[in-house]
C-alpha distance (Angstrom), angle and dihedral (degrees) to the residues before:
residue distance angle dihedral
X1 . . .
X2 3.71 . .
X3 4.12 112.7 .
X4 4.08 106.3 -124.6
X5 3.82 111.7 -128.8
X6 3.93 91.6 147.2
X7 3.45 137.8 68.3
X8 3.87 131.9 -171.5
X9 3.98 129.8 -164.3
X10 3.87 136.0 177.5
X11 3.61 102.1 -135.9
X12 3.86 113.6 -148.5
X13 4.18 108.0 62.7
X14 3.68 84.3 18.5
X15 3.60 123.5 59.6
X16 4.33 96.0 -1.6
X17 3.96 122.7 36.0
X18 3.50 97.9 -131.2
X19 3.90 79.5 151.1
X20 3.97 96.6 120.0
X21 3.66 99.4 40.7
X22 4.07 93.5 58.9
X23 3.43 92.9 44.1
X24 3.96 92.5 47.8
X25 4.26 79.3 43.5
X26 4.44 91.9 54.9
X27 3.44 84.4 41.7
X28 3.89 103.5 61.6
X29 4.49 84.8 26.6
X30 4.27 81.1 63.5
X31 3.52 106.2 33.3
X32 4.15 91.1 49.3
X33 3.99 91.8 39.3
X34 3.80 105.4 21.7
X35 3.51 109.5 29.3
X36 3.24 87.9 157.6
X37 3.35 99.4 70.2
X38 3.61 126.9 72.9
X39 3.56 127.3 -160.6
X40 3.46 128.7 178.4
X41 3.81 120.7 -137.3
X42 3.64 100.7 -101.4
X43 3.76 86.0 46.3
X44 3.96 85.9 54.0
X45 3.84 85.9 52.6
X46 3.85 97.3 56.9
X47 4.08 83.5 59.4
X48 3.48 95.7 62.8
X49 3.46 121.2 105.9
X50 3.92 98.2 35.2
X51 4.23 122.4 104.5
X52 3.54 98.6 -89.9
X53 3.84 89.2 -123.0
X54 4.27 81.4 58.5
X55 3.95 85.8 57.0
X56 3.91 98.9 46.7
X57 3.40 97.9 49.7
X58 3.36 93.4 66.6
X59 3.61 94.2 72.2
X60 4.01 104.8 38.0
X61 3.88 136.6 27.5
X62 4.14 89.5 -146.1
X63 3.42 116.0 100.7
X64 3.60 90.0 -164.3
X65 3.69 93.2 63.8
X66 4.33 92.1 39.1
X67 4.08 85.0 55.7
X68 4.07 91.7 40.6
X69 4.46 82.5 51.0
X70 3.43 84.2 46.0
X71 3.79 98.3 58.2
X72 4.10 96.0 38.3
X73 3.88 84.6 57.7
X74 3.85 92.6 51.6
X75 3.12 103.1 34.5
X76 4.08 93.4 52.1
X77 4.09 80.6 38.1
X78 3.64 86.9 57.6
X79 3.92 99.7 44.3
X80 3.64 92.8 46.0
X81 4.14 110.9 33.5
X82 3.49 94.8 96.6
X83 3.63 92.7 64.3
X84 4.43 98.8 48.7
X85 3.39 105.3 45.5
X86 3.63 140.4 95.4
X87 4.29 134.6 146.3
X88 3.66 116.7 -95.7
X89 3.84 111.3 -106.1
X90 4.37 115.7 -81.1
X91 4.09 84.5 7.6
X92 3.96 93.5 112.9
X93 3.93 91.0 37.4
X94 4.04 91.0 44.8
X95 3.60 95.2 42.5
X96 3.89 93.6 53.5
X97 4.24 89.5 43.9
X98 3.76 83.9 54.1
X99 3.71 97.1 55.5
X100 3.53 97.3 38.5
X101 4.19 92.2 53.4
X102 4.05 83.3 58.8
X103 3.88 106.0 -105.6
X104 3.72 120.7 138.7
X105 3.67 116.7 -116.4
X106 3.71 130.6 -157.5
X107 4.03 128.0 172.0
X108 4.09 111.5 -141.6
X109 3.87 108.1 -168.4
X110 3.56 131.5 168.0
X111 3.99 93.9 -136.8
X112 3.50 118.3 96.5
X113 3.51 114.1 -105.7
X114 3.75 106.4 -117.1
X115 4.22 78.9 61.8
X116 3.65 99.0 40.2
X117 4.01 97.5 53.2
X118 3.45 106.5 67.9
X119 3.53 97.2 61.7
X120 4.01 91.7 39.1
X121 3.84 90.9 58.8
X122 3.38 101.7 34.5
X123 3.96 88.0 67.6
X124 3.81 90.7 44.9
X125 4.18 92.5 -114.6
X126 3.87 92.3 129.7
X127 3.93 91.8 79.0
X128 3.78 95.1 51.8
X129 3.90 91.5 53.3
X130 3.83 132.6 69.2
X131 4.13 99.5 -175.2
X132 3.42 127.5 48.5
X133 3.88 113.6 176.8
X134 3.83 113.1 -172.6
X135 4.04 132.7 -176.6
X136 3.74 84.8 -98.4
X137 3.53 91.8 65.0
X138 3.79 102.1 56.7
X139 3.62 142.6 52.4
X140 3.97 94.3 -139.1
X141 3.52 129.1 29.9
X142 3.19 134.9 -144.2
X143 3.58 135.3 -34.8
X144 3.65 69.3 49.6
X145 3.92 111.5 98.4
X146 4.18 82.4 -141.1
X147 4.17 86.0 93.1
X148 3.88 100.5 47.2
X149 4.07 90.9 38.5
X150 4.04 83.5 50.5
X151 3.68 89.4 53.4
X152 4.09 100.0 46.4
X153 3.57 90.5 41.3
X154 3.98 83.9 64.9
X155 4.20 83.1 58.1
X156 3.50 105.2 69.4
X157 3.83 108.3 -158.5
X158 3.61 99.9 10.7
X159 3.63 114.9 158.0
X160 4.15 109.6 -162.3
X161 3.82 129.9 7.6
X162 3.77 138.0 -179.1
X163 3.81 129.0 -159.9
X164 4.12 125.3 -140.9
X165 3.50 133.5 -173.7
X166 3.49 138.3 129.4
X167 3.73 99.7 -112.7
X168 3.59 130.6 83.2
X169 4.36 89.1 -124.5
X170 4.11 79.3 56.1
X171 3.88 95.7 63.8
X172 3.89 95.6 30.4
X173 3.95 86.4 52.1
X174 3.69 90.2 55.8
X175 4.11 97.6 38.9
X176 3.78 80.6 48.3
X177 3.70 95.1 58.8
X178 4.19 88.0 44.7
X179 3.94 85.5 -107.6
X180 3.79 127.0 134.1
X181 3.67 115.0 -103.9
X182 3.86 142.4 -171.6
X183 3.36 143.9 -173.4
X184 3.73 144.4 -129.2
X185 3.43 124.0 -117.8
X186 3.89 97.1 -161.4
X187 3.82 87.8 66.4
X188 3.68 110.2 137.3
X189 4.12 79.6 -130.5
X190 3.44 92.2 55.4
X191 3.61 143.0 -140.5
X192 4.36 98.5 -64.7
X193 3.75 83.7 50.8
X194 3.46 92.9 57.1
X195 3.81 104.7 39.3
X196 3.58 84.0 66.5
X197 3.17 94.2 90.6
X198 3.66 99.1 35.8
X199 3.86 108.5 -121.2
X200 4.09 114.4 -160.9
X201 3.68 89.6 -114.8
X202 4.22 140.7 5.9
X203 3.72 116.6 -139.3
X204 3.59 113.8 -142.7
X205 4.40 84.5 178.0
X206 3.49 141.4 -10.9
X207 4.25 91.7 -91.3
X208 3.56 77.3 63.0
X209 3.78 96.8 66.7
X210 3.72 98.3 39.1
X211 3.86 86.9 51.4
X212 3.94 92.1 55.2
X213 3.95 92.7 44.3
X214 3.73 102.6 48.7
X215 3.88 82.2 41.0
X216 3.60 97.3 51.0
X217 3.84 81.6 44.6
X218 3.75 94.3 60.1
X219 4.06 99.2 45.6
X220 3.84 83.6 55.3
């Protein structure tokens, strides 16, 4: 068994609740390009996780109208973040354990990163983590391994990883790339959704993580 000495996350849904600003963000992206289409909340939910390019395609074969979607969610994502977001209980705390026990840590979202950073910075993250893989750096998102591979790549030497998010893509990602994974169980999905796919481990905090590494750590 592989030692652990690196640790990836998704970021939105994982370690910040941006969950009410992106659904506020498809919202206004449908109702100005698809009005057509009406999708309740929950089934606004179930898009989550996705590229947003993924999501819009769905509904049109024009990719001038997918990249004009595209902007209306940004742009209202943009104008409104600052307002819907907040970090996930013990994430700050966890994060900064994490670092200071020696593991590598890298986030792997599928937001671009002009979109992603604000957030990420504002709550002081970016000096706890050394990688930060974006959808502009890859060719195929996630459940692709691409993403996770990106991010170890980036830790030269590292022995074991895991991957956690709180999307099913998250977990597949990492299985995909022969990684551990886990879930979250505060995933606006929640936990049935995500045992679907059968993550390693579910992570009802972030004690819960540190437990599994250092434990993983000693039967190795």
């Amino acid at each position: 068994m592989k030692k652990i000495d690196t640790i990836l996350f998704d970021l939105d849904g994982t370690l910040i609740d941006t969950n009410e600003i992106i659904i506020k963000s498809y919202q206004f992206a449908f109702h100005t390009h698809f009005p057509n289409v009406k999708l309740s909340r929950n089934e606004i939910i179930d898009r989550i996780g996705p590229p947003l390019e993924t999501i819009f395609n769905m509904y049109t074969n024009s990719p001038f109208v997918v990249s004009a979607a595209i902007d209306s969610y940004r742009n209202y994502y943009v104008k409104y973040e600052a307002n819907y977001h907040s970090l996930y209980p013990g994430v700050y705390d966890g994060v900064k354990k994490l670092k200071e026990l020696g593991y590598n840590l890298g986030i792997v979202t599928s937001k671009f990163k002009q979109a992603a950073m604000p957030s990420f910075k504002h709550y002081g993250l970016d000096k706890y983590f050394d990688v930060f893989i974006a959808l502009d750096d890859v060719k195929e998102p996630k459940p692709s391994a691409e993403p996770v591979l990106k991010a170890l790549a980036k830790f030269p030497g590292y022995t074991g990883a895991i991957m956690i998010g709180d999307n099913q893509g998250d977990i597949l990602s990492g299985k995909n790339a022969n990684i551990y994974s886990a879930g979250v169980a505060w995933s606006i999905k929640g936990v049935p959704h995500l045992n679907e796919v059968n993550p390693d481990y579910m992570l009802f905090s972030m004690n819960d993580l540190i437990k599994i590494v250092n434990r993983l750590n000693e039967e190795a």
